[in-house]
PAFI-270194 format. One line per 4 residues: for each residue x, y, z of C-alpha. Coordinates in steps of 0.25 Angstrom, whole numbers, plus 5000, padded with zeros to 4 digits. Layout:
% PAFI-270194
X/Y/Z | ...
% end
This chain:
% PAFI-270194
4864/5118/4662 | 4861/5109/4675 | 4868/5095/4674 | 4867/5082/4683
4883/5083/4689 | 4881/5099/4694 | 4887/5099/4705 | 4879/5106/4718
4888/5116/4723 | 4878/5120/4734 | 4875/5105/4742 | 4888/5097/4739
4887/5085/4740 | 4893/5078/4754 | 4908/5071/4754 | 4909/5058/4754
4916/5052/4767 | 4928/5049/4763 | 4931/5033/4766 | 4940/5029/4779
4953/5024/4773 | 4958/5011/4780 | 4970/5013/4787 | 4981/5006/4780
4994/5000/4786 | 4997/4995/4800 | 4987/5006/4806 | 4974/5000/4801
4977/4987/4809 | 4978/4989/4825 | 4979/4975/4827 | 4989/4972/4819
4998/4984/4824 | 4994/4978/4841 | 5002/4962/4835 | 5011/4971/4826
5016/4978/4840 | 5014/4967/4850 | 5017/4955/4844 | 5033/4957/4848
5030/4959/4860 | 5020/4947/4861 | 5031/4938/4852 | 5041/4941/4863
5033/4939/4875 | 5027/4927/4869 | 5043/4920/4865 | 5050/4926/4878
5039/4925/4889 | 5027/4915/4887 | 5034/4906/4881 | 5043/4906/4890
5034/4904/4902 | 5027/4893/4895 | 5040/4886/4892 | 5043/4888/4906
5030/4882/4912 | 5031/4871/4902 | 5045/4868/4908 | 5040/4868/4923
5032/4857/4920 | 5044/4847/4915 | 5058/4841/4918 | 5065/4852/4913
5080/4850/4917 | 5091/4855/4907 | 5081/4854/4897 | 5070/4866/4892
5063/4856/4883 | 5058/4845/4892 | 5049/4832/4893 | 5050/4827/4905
5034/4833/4912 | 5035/4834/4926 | 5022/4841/4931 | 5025/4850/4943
5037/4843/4947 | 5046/4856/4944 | 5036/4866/4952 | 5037/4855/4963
5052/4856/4961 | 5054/4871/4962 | 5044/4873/4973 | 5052/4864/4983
5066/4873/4979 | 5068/4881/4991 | 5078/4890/4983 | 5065/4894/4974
5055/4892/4983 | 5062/4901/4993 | 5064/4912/4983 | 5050/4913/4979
5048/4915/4996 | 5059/4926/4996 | 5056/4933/4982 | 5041/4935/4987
5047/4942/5001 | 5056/4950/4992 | 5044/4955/4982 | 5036/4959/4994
5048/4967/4998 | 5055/4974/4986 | 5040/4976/4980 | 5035/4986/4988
5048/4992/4992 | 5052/4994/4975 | 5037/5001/4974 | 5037/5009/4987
5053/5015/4982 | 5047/5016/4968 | 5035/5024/4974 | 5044/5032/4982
5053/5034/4971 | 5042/5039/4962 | 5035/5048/4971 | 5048/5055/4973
5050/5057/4958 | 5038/5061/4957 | 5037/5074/4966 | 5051/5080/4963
5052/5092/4957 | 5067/5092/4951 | 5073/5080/4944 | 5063/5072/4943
5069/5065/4929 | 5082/5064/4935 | 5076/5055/4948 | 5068/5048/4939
5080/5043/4931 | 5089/5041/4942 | 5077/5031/4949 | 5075/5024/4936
5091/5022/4932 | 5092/5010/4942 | 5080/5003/4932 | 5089/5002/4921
5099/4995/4928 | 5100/4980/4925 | 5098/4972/4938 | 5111/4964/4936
5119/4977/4936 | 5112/4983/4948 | 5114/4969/4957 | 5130/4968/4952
5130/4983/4959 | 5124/4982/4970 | 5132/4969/4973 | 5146/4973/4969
5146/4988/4971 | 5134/4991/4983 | 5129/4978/4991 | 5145/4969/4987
5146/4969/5002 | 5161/4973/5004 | 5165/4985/5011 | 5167/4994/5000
5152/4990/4996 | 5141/5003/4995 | 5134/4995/5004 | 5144/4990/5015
5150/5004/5014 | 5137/5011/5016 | 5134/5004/5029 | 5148/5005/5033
5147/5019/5036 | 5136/5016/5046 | 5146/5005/5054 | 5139/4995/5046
5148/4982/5044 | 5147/4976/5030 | 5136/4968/5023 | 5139/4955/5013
5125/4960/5007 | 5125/4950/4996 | 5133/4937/5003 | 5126/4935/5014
5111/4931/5013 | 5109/4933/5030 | 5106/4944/5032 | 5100/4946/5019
5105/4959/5014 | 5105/4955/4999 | 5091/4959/4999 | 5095/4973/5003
5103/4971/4991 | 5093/4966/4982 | 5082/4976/4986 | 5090/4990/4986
5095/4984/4971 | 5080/4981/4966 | 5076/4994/4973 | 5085/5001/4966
5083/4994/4951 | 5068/4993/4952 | 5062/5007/4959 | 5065/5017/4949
5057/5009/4938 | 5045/5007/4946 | 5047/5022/4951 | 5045/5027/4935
5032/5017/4937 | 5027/5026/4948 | 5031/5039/4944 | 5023/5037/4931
5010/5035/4939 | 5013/5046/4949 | 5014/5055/4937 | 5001/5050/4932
4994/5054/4946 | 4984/5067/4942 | 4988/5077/4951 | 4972/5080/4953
4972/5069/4962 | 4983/5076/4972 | 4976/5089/4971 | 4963/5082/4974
4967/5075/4986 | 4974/5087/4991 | 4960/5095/4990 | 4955/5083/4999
4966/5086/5008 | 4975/5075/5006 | 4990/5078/5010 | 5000/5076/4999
5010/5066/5004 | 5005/5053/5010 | 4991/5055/5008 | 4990/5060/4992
5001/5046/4991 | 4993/5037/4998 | 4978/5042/4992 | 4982/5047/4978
4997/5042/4974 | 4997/5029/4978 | 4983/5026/4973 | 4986/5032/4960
4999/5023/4958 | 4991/5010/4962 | 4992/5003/4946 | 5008/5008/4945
5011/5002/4960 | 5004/4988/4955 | 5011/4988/4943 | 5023/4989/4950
5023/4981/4961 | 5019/4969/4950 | 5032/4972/4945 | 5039/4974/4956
5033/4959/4961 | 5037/4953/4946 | 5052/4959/4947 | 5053/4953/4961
5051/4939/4957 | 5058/4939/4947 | 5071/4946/4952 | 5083/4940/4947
5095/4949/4942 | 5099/4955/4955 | 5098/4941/4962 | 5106/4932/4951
5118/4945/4954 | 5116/4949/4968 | 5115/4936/4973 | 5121/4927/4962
5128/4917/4972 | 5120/4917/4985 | 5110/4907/4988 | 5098/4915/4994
5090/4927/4990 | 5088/4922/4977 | 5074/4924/4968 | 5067/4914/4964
5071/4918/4949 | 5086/4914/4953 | 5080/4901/4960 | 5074/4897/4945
5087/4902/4937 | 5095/4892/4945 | 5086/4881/4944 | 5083/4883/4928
5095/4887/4925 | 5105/4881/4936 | 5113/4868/4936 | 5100/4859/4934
5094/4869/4925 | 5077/4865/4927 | 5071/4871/4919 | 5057/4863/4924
5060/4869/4940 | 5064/4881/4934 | 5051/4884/4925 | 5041/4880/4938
5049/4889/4947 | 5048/4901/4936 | 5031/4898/4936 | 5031/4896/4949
5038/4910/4952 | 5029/4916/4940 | 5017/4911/4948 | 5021/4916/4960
5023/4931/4953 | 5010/4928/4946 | 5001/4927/4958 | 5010/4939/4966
5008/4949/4956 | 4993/4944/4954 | 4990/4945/4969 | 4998/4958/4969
4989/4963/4957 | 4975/4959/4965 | 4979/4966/4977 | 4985/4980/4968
4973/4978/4958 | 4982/4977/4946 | 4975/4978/4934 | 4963/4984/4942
4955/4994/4934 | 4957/5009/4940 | 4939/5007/4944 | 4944/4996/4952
4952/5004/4961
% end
């Protein structure tokens, strides 16, 4: 006996797909989980920086003397005021000479550093660690070494005693601004605190290098040493070396710690951040000078690192190389 619900053992018939099942839960919505992850950061950087700067620019605009909330509008009168400071004026002068110095000689110890690393063979760990310690170190604790225990300028000093065994007399390294060998001072104790951060910066990219590139070039005939360096190497680290030499221009500008301890009571060598401290927070406490010296100074970073970025091609695609 035949009926209509016999089942056809020999053509089944097809599954049905099963339906998708919507995700549920925080994985169903990517937007959602983006603002879930940024949004600290964007709260932070919103209350502690833009707002900040716009308060500051506000300010600049105003008669703003022991007072952060003012009404007095004044126009440009504080940007006139700041420029015709010779203190802050002459700072800007000295600390753009001092970046174009300690820039390229952070990057090339950096470089050097990180090439070194590189090609050993035995403790490379150990030299990495010991070049990256000094990173760590809080730039007021570095600068109250080297001025009490290395540049004090006594006789018993590192320094004084170092150059006394070559028949050297003594040097008040830090209390005497003619010659000026605070910047000797200045310059070994950034050296020393910056390069082994920018040397991890480098020795990133170098590993990253293929080594089918060196092999090529030496099929070619190219000479390892200067020539694989100066066709290969350096080519290849041309996005870390603009990167860091960006950073190594914003950290110059904005150099303060070591200046505020090194040079705590002397009237020169100061940078153009200690010039706004003093007239912000100084005895007249303008808050008005002060904020059109901080946008003046941010300017003036602004349109370095942009004319640094055009010349290195920051940002530049790798087919616009």
């Amino acid at each position: 006996m035949s009926t209509t619900t016999e089942i056809d053992l020999a053509n089944p018939a097809p599954a049905k797909p099963e339906k998708a099942r919507p995700r549920r839960g925080l994985r169903a919505n990517a937007t959602l989980n983006f603002w879930l992850f940024t949004s600290p950061f964007l709260i932070g950087l919103i209350v502690f920086v833009f707002v900040p700067m716009g308060w500051s620019i506000y300010l600049s605009f105003f008669e703003a003397r022991f007072t952060v909330s003012p009404s007095s509008f004044i126009g440009f009168d504080n940007y006139r005021a700041i420029l015709d400071n010779p203190d802050f004026t002459g700072a800007l002068v000295t600390f753009t000479v001092f970046a174009a110095f300690i820039v390229p000689t952070t990057w090339a110890l950096s470089l050097g550093l990180a090439l070194l690393v590189h090609r050993i063979r035995f403790m490379k760990a150990f030299f990495r660690s010991v070049f990256f310690l000094p990173t760590a170190v809080s730039y007021v604790a570095a600068a109250l070494i080297w001025k009490m225990s290395i540049f004090n300028g006594v006789r018993f000093g590192m320094a004084n005693t170092v150059i006394g065994w070559f028949g050297f007399e003594n040097v008040a390294w830090l209390a005497n601004p003619d010659p000026p060998w605070y910047w000797l001072v200045i310059v070994t104790l950034r050296l020393w605190l910056q390069a082994g951060f920018y040397m991890i910066l480098f020795l990133a990219a170098l590993q990253n290098i293929p080594a089918e590139l060196y092999e090529a070039a030496a099929i070619d005939g190219a000479k390892p040493g200067w020539q694989t360096f100066r066709y290969i190497t350096l080519p290849q680290l041309r996005a870390t070396s603009t990167a860091v030499i960006l950073l190594l221009l914003i950290a110059a500008y904005q150099a303060f710690d070591e200046f505020w301890n090194l040079l705590s009571k002397a009237t020169w060598g100061q940078p153009p951040l200690v010039e706004l401290y003093k007239t912000a927070l100084g005895e007249n406490q303008d808050y008005g000078q002060g904020s059109a010296g901080a946008v003046i100074l941010t300017l003036l970073i602004l349109v370095i690192t942009l004319f640094q970025g055009k010349i290195m091609g920051f940002g530049r695609g790798e087919e616009a190389k």
